[in-house]
VEXKE-166497 format. One record per residue (C-alpha): residue number from 1; x, y, z. Coordinates in nm, 2 decimals. Layout:
# residues N
[NUM, [X, Y, Z]],
...
//
This chain:
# residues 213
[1, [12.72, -2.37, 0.84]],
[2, [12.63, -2.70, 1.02]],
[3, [12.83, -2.62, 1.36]],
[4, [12.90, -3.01, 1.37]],
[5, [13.03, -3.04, 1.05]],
[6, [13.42, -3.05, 0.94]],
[7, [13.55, -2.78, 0.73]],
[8, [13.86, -2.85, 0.52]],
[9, [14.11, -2.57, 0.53]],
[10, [14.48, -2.54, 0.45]],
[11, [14.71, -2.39, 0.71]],
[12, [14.98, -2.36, 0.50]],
[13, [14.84, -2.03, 0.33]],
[14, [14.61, -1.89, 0.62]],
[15, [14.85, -1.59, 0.69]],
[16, [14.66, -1.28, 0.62]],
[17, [14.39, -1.36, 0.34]],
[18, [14.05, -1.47, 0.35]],
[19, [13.94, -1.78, 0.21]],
[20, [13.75, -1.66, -0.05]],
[21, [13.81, -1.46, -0.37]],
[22, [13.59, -1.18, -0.48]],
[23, [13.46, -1.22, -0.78]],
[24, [13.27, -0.94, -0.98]],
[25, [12.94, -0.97, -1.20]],
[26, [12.82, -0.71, -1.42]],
[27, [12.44, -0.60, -1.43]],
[28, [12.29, -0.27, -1.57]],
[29, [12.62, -0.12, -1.66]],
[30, [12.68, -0.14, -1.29]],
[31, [13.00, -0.35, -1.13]],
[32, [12.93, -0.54, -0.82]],
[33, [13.20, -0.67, -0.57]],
[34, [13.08, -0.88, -0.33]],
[35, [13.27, -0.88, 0.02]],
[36, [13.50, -1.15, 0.08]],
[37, [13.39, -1.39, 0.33]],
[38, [13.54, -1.40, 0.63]],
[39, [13.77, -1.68, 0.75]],
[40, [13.66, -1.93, 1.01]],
[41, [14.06, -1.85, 1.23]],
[42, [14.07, -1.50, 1.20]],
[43, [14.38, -1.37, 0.99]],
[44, [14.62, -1.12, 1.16]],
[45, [14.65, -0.71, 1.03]],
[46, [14.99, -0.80, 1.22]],
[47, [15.28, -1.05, 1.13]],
[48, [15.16, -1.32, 1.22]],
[49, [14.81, -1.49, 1.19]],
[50, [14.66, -1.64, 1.46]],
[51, [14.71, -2.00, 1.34]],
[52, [15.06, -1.91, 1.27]],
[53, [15.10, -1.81, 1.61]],
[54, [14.96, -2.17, 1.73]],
[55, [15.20, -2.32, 1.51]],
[56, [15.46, -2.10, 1.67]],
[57, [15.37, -2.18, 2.02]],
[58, [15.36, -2.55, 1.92]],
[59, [15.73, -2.56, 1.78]],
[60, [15.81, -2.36, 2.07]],
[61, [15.68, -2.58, 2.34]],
[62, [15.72, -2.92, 2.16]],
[63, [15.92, -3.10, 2.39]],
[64, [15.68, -3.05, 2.66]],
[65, [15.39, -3.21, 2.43]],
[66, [15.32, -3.59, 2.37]],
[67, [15.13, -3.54, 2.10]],
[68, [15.14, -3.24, 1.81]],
[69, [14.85, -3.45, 1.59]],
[70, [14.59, -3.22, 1.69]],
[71, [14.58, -2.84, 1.86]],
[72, [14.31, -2.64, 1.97]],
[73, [14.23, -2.27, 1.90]],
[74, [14.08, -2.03, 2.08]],
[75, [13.99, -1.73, 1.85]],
[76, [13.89, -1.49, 2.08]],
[77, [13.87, -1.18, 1.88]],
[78, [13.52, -1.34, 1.79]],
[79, [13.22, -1.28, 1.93]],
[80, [13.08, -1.54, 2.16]],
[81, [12.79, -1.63, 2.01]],
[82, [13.01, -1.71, 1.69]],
[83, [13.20, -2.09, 1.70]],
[84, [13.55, -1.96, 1.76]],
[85, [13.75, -2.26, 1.93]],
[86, [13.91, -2.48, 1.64]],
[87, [14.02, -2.83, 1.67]],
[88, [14.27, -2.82, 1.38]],
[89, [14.45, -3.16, 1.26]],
[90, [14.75, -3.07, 1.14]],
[91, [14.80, -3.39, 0.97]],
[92, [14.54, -3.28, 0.65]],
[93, [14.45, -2.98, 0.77]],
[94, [14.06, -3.05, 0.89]],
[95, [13.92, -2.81, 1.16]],
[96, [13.61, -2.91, 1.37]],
[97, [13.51, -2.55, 1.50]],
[98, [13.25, -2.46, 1.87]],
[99, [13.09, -2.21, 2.09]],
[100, [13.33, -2.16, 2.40]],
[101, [13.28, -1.93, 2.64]],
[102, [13.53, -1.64, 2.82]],
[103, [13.58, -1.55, 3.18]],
[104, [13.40, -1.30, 3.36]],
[105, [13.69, -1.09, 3.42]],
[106, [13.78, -1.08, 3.08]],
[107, [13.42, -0.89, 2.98]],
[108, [13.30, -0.74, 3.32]],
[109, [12.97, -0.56, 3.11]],
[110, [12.91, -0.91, 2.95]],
[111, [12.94, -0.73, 2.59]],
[112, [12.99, -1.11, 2.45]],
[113, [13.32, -0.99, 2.37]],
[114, [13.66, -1.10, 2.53]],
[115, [13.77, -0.75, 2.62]],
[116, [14.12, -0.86, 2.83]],
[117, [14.32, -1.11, 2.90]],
[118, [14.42, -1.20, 3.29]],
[119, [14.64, -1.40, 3.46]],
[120, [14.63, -1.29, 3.81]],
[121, [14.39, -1.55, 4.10]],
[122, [14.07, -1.40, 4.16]],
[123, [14.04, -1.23, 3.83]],
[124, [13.81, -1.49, 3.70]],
[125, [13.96, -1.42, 3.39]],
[126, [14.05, -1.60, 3.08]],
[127, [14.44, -1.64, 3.01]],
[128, [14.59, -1.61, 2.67]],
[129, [14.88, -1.83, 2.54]],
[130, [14.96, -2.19, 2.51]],
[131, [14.85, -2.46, 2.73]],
[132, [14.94, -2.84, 2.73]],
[133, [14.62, -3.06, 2.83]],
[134, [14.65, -3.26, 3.07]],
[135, [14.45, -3.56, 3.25]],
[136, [14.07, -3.59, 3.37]],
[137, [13.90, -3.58, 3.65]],
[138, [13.51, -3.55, 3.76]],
[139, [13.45, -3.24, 3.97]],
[140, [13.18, -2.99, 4.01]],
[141, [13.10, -2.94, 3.66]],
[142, [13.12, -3.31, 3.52]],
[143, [13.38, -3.46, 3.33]],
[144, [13.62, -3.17, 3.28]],
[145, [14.04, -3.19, 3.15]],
[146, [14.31, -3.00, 3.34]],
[147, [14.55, -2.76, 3.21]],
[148, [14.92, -2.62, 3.22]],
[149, [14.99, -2.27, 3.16]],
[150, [15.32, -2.30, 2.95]],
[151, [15.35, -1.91, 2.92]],
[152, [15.45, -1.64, 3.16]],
[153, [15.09, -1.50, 3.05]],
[154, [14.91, -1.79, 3.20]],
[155, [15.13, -1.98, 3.41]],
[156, [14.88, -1.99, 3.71]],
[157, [14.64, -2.17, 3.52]],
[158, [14.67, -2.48, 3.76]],
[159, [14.69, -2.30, 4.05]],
[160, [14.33, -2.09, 3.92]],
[161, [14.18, -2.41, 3.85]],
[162, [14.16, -2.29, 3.48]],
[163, [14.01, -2.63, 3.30]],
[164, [13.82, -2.75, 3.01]],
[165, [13.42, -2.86, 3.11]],
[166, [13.07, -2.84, 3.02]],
[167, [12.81, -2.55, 3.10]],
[168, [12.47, -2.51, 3.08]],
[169, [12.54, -2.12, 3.00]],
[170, [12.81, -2.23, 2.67]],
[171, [12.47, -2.40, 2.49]],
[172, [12.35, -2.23, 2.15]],
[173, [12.04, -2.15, 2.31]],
[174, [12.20, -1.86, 2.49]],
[175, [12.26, -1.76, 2.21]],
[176, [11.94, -1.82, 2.02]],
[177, [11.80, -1.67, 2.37]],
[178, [12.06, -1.39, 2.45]],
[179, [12.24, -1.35, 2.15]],
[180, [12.55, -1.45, 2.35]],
[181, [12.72, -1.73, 2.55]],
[182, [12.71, -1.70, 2.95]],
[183, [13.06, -1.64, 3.12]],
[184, [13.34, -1.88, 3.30]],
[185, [13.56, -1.83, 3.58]],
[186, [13.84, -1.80, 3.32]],
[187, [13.77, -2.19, 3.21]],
[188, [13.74, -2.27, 2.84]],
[189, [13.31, -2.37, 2.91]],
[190, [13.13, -2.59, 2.64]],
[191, [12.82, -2.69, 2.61]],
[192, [12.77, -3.03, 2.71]],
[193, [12.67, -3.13, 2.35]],
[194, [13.03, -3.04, 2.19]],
[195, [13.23, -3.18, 2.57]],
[196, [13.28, -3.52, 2.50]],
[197, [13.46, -3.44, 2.17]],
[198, [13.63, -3.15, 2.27]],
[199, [13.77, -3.43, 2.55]],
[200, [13.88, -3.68, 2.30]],
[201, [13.99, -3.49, 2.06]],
[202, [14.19, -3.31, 2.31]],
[203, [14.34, -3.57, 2.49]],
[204, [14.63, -3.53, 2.74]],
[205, [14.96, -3.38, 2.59]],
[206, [14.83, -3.19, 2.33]],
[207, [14.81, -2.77, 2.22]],
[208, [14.56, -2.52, 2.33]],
[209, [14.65, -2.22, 2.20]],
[210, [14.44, -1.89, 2.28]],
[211, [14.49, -1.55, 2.19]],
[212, [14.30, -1.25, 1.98]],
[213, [14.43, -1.05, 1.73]],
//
C-alpha cells in the first residue's frame, strides 16, 4: 500500500479481529482458506487492543490535552521496516500510517525489532506510554517537537531530551538497503519526507501513545 495514502478504518470495532474476513473458494474438490490479512494497529491476544489502549490513555489524561482531534500511535510490536506509527482522527476514523524508528537501547543487536522499553537517562531507549506534544524548536536534527512523559513509564522523557525529528537513518531506503530502519536515542525518528506532517498533524497538546502488544 501507497505509504502516503489514507486508509479508512473504524475504531469502534478494532478490538481483537482483523480487518478482513476469510473467505473460502473451492477448486478440484479441494477447500482453500486464505489467511486473514493482517491489521494495519495490531489487535491485542490480551484485553485490550492497542488502539483501545490509546483511547484509554487519552480519556485518562484528557485534562492535560488541548486537543483530542487527532492521536498518534506507535505500534511497536512491528517490525521497523513496516509503517507502524498511526496518525488516527478520531473524528471519522482515517489513519495516515509511517516508518519510525526505536532507540538503541530498546534493540541493542539492531534485530529491527523493539525488544524493551526504558525509561531510565543514558539508556537511549525508547519509552512506552502516553505523551502530550508539546511546542517546536530547531536543534541539532532540524525542526523537531518536544514531549511530556505523562506516565510513570516515561516520565523522564523531557529531562532525556526524548523528541519527535527527522533522520537520515528513518528513510525507506534503509530499508530497501538494510531491510530495516537505523536507531534513535529513544526519539520517535522520521524520515524527513513524512516530518513536516508528522509536525502538523501533531501539533502541540495532542496524544502520542506507544506501546507493543
Amino acid at each position: 500500500m501507497n505509504r502516503r495514502n489514507f486508509i479508512t478504518a473504524s475504531l469502534v470495532g478494532l478490538t481483537g479481529a482483523a480487518y478482513g474476513l476469510s473467505s473460502r473458494s473451492q477448486a478440484a474438490s479441494k477447500i482453500v482458506t486464505p489467511l486473514p490479512a493482517r491489521p494495519k494497529i495490531s489487535p491485542q491476544t490480551g484485553p485490550l487492543g492497542l488502539i483501545d489502549r490509546a483511547k484509554a490513555a487519552m480519556a485518562a489524561h484528557e485534562s492535560s490535552l488541548l486537543h483530542t482531534d487527532r492521536i498518534g500511535i506507535a505500534d511497536y510490536s512491528l517490525h521497523s521496516a513496516k509503517e507502524r506509527f498511526h496518525i488516527v482522527d478520531m473524528t471519522n476514523g482515517t489513519t495516515q500510517s509511517f516508518l519510525v524508528a526505536h532507540g538503541k537501547g530498546s534493540d541493542l543487536r539492531h534485530t529491527g525489532w523493539l525488544q524493551e522499553f526504558s525509561n531510565v537517562p543514558g539508556s537511549e531507549a525508547s519509552s512506552g506510554g502516553s505523551y502530550m506534544t508539546s511546542e517546536s524548536y530547531v536543534g541539532k536534527h532540524g525542526t523537531s517537537r518536544r514531549l511530556k512523559g505523562l506516565d510513570p513509564s516515561n516520565n523522564l522523557a523531557e529531562p532525556r531530551a526524548i523528541v519527535i525529528h527527522g533522520a537520515w537513518y528513518a528513510e525507506p531506503e534503509m530499508v530497501d538497503a538494510h531491510g530495516k530502519l537505523g536507531r534513535s536515542q529513544g526519539c520517535f525518528a522520521f524520515s524527513e519526507g513524512d516530518l513536516p506532517v508528522i509536525l502538523e498533524r501533531l501539533g502541540p497538546g495532542r496524544l502520542l501513545y506507544a506501546d507493543k502488544v
